[in-house]
NUDOVEX-186553 format. One record per residue (C-alpha): residue number from 1; chain; x negated, y negated, z negated. Coordinates in steps of 0.1 Angstrom, whole numbers, plus 5000, padded with zeros to 4 digits. Layout:
<badrens>
+------+-------+------+-------+------+
| resi | chain | east | north |   up |
+------+-------+------+-------+------+
|  NUM |     A |    X |     Y |    Z |
...
+------+-------+------+-------+------+
</badrens>
This chain:
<badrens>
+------+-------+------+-------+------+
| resi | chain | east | north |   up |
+------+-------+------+-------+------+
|    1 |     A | 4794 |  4932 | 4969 |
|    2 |     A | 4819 |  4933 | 4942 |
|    3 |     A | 4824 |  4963 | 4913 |
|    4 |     A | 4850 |  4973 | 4934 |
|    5 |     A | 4847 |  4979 | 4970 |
|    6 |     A | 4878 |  4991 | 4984 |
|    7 |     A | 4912 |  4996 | 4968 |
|    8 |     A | 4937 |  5019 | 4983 |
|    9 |     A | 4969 |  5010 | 4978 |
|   10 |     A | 4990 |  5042 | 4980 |
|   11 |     A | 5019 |  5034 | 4961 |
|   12 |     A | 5029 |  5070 | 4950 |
|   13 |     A | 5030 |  5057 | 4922 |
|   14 |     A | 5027 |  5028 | 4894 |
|   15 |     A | 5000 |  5003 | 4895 |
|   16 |     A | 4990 |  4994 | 4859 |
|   17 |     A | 4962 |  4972 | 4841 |
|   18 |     A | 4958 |  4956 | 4810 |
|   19 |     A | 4963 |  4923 | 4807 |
|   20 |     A | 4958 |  4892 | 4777 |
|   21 |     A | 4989 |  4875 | 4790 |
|   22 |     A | 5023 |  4869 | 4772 |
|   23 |     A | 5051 |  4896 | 4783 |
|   24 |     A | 5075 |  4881 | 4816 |
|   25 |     A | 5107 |  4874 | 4809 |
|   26 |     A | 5139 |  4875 | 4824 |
|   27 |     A | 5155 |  4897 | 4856 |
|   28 |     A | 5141 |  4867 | 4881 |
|   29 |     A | 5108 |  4881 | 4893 |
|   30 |     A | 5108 |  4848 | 4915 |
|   31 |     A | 5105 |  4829 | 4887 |
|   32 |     A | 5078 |  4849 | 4868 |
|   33 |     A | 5041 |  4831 | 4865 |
|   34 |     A | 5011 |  4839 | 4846 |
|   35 |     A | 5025 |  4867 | 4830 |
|   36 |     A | 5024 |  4905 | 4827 |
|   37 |     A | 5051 |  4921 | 4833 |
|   38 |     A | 5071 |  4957 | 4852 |
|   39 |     A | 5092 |  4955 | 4884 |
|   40 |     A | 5107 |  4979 | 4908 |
|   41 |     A | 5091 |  4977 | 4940 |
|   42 |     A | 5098 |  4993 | 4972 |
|   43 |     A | 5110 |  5027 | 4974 |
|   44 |     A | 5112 |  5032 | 4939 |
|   45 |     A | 5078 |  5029 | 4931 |
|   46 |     A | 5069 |  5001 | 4900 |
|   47 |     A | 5040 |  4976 | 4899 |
|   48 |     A | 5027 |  4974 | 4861 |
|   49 |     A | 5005 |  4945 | 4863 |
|   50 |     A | 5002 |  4905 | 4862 |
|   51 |     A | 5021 |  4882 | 4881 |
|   52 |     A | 5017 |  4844 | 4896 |
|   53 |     A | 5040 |  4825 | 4911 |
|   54 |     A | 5066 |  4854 | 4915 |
|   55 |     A | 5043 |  4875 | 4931 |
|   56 |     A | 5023 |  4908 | 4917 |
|   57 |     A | 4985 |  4897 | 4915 |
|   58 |     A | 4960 |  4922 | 4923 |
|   59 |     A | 4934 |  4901 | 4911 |
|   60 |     A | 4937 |  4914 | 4875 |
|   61 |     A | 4930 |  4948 | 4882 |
|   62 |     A | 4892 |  4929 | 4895 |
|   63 |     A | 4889 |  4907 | 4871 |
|   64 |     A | 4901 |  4879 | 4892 |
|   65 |     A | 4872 |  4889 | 4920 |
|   66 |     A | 4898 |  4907 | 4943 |
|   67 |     A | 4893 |  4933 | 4963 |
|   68 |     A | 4871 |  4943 | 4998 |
|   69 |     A | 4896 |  4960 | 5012 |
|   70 |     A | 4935 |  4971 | 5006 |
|   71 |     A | 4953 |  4994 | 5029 |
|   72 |     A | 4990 |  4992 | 5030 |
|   73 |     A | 5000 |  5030 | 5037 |
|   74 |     A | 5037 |  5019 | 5032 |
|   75 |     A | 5041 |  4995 | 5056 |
|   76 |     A | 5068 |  4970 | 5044 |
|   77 |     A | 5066 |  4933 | 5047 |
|   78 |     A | 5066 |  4932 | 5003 |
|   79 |     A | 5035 |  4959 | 5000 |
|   80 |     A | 5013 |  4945 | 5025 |
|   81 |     A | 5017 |  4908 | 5010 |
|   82 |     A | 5006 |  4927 | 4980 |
|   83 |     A | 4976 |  4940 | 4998 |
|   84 |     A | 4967 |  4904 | 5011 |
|   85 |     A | 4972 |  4886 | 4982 |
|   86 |     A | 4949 |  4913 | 4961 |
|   87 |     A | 4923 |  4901 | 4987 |
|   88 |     A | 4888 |  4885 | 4975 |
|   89 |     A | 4865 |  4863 | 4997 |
|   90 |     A | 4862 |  4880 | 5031 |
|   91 |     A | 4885 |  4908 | 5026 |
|   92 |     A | 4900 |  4928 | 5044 |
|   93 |     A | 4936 |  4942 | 5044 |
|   94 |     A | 4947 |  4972 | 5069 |
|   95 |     A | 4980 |  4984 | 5075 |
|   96 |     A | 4988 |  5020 | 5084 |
|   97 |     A | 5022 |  5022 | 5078 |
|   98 |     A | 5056 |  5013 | 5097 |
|   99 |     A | 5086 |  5007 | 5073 |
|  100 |     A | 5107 |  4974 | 5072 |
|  101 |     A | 5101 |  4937 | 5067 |
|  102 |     A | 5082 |  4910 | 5080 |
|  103 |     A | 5047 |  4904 | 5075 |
|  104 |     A | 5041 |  4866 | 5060 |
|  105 |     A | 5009 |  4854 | 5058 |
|  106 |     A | 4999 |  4816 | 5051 |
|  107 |     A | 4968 |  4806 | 5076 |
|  108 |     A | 4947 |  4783 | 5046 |
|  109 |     A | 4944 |  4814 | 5024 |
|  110 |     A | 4933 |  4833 | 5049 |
|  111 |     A | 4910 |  4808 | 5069 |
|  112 |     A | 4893 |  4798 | 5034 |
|  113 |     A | 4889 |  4834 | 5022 |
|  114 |     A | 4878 |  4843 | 5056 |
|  115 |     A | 4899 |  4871 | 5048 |
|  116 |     A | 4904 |  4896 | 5075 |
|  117 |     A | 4941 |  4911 | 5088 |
|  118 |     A | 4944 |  4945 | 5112 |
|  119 |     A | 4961 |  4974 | 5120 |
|  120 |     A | 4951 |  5007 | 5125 |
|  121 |     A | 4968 |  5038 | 5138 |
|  122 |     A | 4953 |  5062 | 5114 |
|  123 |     A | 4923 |  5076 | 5132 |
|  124 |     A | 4906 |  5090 | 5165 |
|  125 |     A | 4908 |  5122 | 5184 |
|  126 |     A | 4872 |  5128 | 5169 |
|  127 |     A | 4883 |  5123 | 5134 |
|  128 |     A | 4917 |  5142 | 5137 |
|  129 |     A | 4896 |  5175 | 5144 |
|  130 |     A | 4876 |  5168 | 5118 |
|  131 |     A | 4902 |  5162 | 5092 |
|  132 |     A | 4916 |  5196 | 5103 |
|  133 |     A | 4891 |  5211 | 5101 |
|  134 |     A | 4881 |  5200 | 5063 |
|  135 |     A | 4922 |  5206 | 5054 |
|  136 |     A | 4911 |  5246 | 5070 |
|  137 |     A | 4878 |  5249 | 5049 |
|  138 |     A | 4905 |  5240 | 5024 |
|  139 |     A | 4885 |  5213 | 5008 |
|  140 |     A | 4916 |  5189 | 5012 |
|  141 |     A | 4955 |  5197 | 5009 |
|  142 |     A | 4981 |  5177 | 5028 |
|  143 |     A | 5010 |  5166 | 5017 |
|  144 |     A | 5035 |  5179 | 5034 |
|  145 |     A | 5070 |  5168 | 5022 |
|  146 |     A | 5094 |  5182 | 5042 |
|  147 |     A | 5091 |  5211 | 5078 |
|  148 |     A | 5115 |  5214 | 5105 |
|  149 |     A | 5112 |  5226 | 5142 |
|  150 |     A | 5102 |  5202 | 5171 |
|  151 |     A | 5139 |  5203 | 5181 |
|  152 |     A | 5152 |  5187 | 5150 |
|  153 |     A | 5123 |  5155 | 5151 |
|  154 |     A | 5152 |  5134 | 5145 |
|  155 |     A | 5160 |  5152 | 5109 |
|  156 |     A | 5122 |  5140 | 5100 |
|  157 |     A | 5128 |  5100 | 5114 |
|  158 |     A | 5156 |  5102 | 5099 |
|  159 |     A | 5141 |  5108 | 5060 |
|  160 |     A | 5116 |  5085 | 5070 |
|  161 |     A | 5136 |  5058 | 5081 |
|  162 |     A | 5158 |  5063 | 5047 |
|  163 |     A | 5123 |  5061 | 5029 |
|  164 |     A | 5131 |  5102 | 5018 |
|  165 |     A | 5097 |  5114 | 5029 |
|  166 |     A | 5070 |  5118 | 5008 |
|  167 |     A | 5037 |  5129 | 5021 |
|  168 |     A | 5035 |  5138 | 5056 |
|  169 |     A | 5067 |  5156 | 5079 |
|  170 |     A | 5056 |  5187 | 5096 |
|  171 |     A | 5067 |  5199 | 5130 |
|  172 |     A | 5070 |  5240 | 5135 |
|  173 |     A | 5069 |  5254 | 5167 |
|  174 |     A | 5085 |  5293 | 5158 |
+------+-------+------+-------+------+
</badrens>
């Protein structure tokens, strides 16, 4: 296996490498190739990184090797073709979240690379109560970016459809 087995792709953040290529220049990220260079991305989040063919390229942050796995936890059509195209040979890219765009994806690259494309919808009953019950040993600490009762859902669709959220949206019951 590759030096680097899975790569979560979070984007809460900037993605950053180092890179021997020249500086990209000029406000057309289309036209931007073999390059390193900063754009804003989705949500306000920036990719720091090198680009080909217009495109952020994972595959400096591996060394060219790509990745084994990236999960898209945004969901939009432009971070998920980020995942795929930070694939390696047989990889596999997962998306876990819903937000807007279309999903594009070529069918040579990902016959050749026998690279593998799935959903998920986060996880089972069995692995729910054992997440809780880790977040109540308080060995892990949720996110939780914004609480309202169950009878104002709509407020927390709402942030999320307006990409406002961050973290997770809690429901209250009192």
């Amino acid at each position: 296996m590759k030096a680097l087995g899975l790569a979560l792709l979070l984007f809460v953040g900037a993605v950053s490498a180092q890179s021997s290529l020249p500086a990209c220049t000029g406000s057309d990220v289309s036209r931007w190739t073999n390059c390193h260079g900063t754009s804003d991305f989705v949500a306000g989040h920036k990719y720091v990184g090198e680009w080909q063919e217009g495109k952020p390229n994972g595959h400096d942050l591996t060394h060219g090797a790509g990745v084994d796995a990236a999960i898209d936890y945004v969901g939009h059509g432009q971070t998920f073709q980020f995942a795929f195209d930070s694939l390696g040979v047989s990889g596999r890219a997962v998306a876990i979240g819903v937000g807007t765009g279309e999903i594009r994806i070529a069918p040579r690259p990902l016959m050749l690379a026998e690279r593998v494309v799935t959903g998920s919808r986060h996880s089972t009953r069995t692995e729910l109560i054992e997440t809780m019950e880790i977040m109540a040993r308080g060995v892990m600490k949720p996110v939780v970016g914004m609480r309202t009762h169950f009878t104002e859902v709509e407020a927390i669709i709402e942030a999320i459809l307006k990409e406002k959220l961050l973290g997770r949206g809690a429901l209250t019951y009192d």
